[in-house]
Steps between C-alpha positions, in 0.01 A plus 500: 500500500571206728226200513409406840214218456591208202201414277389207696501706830282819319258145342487376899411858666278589160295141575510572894288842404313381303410178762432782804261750250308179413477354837352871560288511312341166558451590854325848386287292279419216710551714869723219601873471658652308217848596626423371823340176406772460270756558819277249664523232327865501459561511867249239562680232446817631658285563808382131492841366439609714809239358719520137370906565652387645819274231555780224399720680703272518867442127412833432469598668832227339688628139379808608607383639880307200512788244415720632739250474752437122412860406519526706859208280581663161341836537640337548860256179404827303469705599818185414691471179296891393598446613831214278612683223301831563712215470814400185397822384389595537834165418657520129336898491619373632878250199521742218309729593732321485855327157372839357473611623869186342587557195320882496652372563862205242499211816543154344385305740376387671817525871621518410858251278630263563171452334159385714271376571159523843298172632320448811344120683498310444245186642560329679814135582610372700809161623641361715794581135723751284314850541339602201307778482170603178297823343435644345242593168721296189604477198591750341247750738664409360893258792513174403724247679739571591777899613431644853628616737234761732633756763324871462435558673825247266691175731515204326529294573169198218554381198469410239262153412436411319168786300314478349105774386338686748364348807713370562806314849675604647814312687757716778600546595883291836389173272497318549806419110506823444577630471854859409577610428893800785519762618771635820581835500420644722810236463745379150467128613483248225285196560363352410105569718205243500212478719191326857544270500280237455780604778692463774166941453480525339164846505465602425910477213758359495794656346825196368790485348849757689621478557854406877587818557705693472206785697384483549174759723291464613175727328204494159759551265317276191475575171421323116505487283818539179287217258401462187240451756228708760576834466632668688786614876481417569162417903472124588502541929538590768688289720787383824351176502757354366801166522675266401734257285347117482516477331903750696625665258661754426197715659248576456142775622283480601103791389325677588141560113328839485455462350200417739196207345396367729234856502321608106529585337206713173593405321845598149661294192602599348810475136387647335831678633816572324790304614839711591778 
């Protein structure tokens, strides 16, 4: 007769009865799932060893997401980075290289018959009746009351009125204190421009004394008639209303500034101009 099982193999399944009748009858006895808490606390640990992966593993993918996304984001950091420095590179080379045609023609520093000085806005306050920002030039820069600021593109943007030495505060052509002597550009029709805050337009001017047979256009374009203060032909606005005023007997127009007020960030003092 042929032996299937060696000795140790019959000593293994003998001891593997014997195990399962005890483990039976312990949970007879006691009316607990020995088997099962003895499965239980073998997996246990495998189950937390599992989890403890998982976890290392969703970490590990959301470092990686998130590194990718950082050096998307610092690669596109450092082609904006070496583009403004090619815009200033050529920015500085731009401005060294008109101030050497100017030196080589004789120019002073003039744009036509104006001196001028750059400023940039500091700082800007308004009210139901005023409109009034600061700048960060004064009088050690030939800054004083009483000086025209104007744009880049020769809007009018205001007027001077308090100077110290290293800023001074403008009163903007929105401020219905201040009047300006102006021109109609096509027509040739005068009359006085002041801010219209007094007329319930914060953000317009308003155009008076002009003579009731008026023709007035829309998008006419307004400009000054010249003064000590302001000089000739500099752009107040543009017509977008006209109306007969209170008498009757006169018409006034409502004008967009020309000059974005709300948005300005660098302006220019007239220092000196010569009247013509």
């Amino acid at each position: 007769m042929k032996h299937y099982f060696s000795t140790k193999v019959k000593v293994i399944i003998i001891l593997a009865l014997l195990i399962a009748v005890g483990l039976s009858v312990v949970s007879n006895l006691t009316g607990k799932d020995i088997p099962g808490t003895v499965v239980q606390a073998i997996l246990t640990p495998i189950k937390a060893g599992a989890n403890a992966l998982t976890n290392q593993a969703e970490q590990y993918y959301s470092y990686m997401f998130q590194y990718e996304s950082l050096l998307a984001e610092n690669e596109s950091l450092k082609q904006q980075l070496a583009q403004l420095q090619d815009d200033a590179r050529d920015a500085a080379s731009i401005s060294r290289e008109n101030d050497r045609l100017r030196e080589l023609l004789g120019l002073p520093d003039v744009t036509e018959n104006y001196t001028m000085v750059d400023s940039y806005i500091i700082g800007k306050s308004s009210t139901d009746w005023t409109s009034t920002f600061t700048i960060n030039r004064g009088t050690a820069s030939g800054v004083e009351e009483g000086m025209c600021a104007i744009t880049s593109n020769y809007e009018v943007v205001g007027l001077v009125i308090q100077a110290g030495s290293n800023y001074a505060v403008v009163k903007s052509v929105l401020d219905s204190s201040l009047e300006v002597s102006a021109t109609m550009a096509s027509s040739g029709y005068s009359g006085v421009v002041q801010g219209g805050y007094a007329s319930g337009y914060s953000d317009l001017l308003r155009m008076d004394y002009l003579p009731s047979s008026a023709v007035i256009r829309n998008n006419d374009q307004v400009v000054t008639a010249g003064s000590t203060v302001y000089p000739r032909n500099l752009i107040l606005g543009y017509v977008v209303d006209a109306q007969f005023d209170d008498t009757g007997v006169g018409k006034y127009a409502m004008l967009k500034p020309a000059a974005d007020i709300d948005n300005l960030e660098q302006i220019f003092i007239i220092t000196e101009y010569n009247v013509e």
